[in-house]
C-alpha positions as CSV (number, residue, x, y, z in Angstrom):
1,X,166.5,118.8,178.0
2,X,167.7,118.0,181.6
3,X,170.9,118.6,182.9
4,X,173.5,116.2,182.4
5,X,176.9,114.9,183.5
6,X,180.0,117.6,182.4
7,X,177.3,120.6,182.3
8,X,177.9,123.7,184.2
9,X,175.3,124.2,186.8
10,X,172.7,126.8,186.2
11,X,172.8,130.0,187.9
12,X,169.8,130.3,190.1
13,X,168.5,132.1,192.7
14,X,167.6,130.3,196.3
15,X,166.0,131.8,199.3
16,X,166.9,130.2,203.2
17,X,165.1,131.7,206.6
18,X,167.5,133.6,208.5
19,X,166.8,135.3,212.2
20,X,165.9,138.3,209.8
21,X,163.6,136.5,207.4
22,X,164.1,135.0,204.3
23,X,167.8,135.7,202.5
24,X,169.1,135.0,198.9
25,X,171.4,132.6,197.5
26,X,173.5,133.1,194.3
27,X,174.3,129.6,193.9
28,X,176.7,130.1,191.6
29,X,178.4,132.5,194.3
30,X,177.4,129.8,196.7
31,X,179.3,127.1,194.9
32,X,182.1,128.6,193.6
33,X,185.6,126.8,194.3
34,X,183.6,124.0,196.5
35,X,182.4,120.6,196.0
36,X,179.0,120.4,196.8
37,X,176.2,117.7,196.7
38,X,172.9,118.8,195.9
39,X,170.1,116.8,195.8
40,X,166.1,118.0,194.9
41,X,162.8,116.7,196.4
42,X,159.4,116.9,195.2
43,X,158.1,117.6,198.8
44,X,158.6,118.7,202.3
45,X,156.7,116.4,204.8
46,X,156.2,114.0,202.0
47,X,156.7,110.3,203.2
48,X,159.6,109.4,200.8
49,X,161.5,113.0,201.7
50,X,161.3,113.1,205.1
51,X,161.7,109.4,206.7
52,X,164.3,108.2,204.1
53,X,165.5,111.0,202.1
54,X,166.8,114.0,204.2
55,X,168.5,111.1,207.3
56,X,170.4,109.6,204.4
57,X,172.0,113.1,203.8
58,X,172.5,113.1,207.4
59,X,173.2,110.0,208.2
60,X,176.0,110.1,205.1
61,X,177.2,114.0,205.8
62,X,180.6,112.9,208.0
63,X,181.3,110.3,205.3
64,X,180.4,112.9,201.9
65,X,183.2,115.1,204.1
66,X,185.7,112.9,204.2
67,X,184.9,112.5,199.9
68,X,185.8,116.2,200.0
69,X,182.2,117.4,200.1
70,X,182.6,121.2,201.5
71,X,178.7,121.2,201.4
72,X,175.3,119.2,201.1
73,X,172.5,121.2,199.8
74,X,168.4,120.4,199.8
75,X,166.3,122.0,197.8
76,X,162.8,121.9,196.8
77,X,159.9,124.2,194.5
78,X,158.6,125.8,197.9
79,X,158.8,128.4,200.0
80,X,161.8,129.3,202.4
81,X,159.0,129.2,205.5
82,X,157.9,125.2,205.0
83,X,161.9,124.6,204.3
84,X,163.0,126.3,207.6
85,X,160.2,124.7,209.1
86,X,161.1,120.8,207.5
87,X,165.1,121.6,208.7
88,X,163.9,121.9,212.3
89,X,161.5,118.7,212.2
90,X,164.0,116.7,210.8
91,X,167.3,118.6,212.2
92,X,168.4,119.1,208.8
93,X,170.9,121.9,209.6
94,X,171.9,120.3,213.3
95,X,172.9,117.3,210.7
96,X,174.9,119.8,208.3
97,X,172.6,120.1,205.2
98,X,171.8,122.8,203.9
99,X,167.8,123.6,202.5
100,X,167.1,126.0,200.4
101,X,163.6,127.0,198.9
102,X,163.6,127.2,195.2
103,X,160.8,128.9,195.3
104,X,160.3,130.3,192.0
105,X,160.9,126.9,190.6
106,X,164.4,128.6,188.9
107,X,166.7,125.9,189.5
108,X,164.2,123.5,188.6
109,X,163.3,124.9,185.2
110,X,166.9,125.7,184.4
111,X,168.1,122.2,185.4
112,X,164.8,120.9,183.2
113,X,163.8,118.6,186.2
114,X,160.8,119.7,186.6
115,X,157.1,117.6,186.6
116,X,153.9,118.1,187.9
117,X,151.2,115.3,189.9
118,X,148.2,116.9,190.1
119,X,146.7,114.2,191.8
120,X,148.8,114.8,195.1
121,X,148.8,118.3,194.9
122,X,151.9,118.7,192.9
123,X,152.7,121.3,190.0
124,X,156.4,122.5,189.2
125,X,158.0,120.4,191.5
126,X,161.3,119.1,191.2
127,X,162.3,115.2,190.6
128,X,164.1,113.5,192.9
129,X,167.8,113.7,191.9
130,X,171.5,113.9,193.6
131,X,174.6,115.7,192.4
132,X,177.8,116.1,192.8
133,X,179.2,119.7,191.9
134,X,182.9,120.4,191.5
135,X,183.3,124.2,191.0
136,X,180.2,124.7,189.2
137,X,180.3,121.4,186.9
138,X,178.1,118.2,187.3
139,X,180.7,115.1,188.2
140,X,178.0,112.3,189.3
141,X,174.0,113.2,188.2
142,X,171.4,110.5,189.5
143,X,167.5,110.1,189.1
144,X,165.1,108.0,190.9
145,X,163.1,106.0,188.4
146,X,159.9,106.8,191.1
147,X,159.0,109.4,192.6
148,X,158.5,107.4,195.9
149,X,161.9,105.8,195.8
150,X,165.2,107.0,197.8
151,X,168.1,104.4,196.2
152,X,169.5,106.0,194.2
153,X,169.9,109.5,195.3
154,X,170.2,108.8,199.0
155,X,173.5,110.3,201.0
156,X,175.1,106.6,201.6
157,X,174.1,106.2,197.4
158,X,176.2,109.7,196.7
159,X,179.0,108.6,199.2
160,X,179.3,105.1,197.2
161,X,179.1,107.1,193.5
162,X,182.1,110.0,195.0
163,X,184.3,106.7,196.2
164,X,183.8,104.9,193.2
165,X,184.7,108.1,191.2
166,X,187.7,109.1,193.1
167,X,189.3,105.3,192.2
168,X,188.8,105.1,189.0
């Protein structure tokens, strides 16, 4: 069973490259008394996640902000050397998002997001999903019905669901 709208988040440990090598990340500490957007991709340098995916979060991080978005997290099921490596290419962080490596696959396997494609190379990886996490609980959860698509979970996507949510 995946994750759901109204669930707590699931406690999970992260890793991010720091000047001092890699660092962990309680998210639950991480999150605690913040609203956060957190979205996870199936793959660093993949087509879909780099040239749509990660400059919608960008292009949508001033807007998410003025929702009341204290934070915008990336994650993926890889290590934190390819994610510190896919901030810079992209200028993820310069953009004010966040990428952490779930490396482990915790937060994937707690969050029951999980799926492998053997075919590209894929085992464990996480689906392509956005959130929106107020104090810990899921307010807005959306999937992508292919792996290749960036609709629904893109920033400008989030920014519309968070806008519709705070006037109704």
């Amino acid at each position: 069973m995946s994750i759901a709208i109204g669930d707590e988040l699931p406690d999970a440990t992260l890793l991010r490259m720091t000047d001092s090598g890699p660092e962990t990340v309680v998210l639950s500490d991480y999150t605690e008394g913040r609203t956060v957007v957190i979205v996870g991709l199936p793959g660093p340098f993949t087509d879909t996640c780099t040239e749509a995916h990660v400059p919608s979060l960008i292009r949508a991080r001033e807007r998410l902000a003025t929702k009341g978005v204290d934070d915008v997290i990336c994650f993926a099921v890889i290590d934190p050397f390819v994610m510190k490596a896919w901030s810079e290419s992209t200028g993820a962080a310069e953009g004010g998002v966040t990428m952490l490596a779930d490396s482990a696959g915790e937060l994937t396997k707690a969050l029951g997001l999980d799926f492998d494609a053997p075919v590209v190379g894929f085992y464990g990886r996480t689906t392509r999903h956005s959130m929106l996490v107020e104090d810990g609980i899921v307010k807005i959860l959306r999937f992508e019905q292919s792996h290749g698509a960036c609709e629904l979970t893109a920033g400008e996507a989030m920014a519309d669901a968070i806008q519709e949510l705070q006037e109704s």
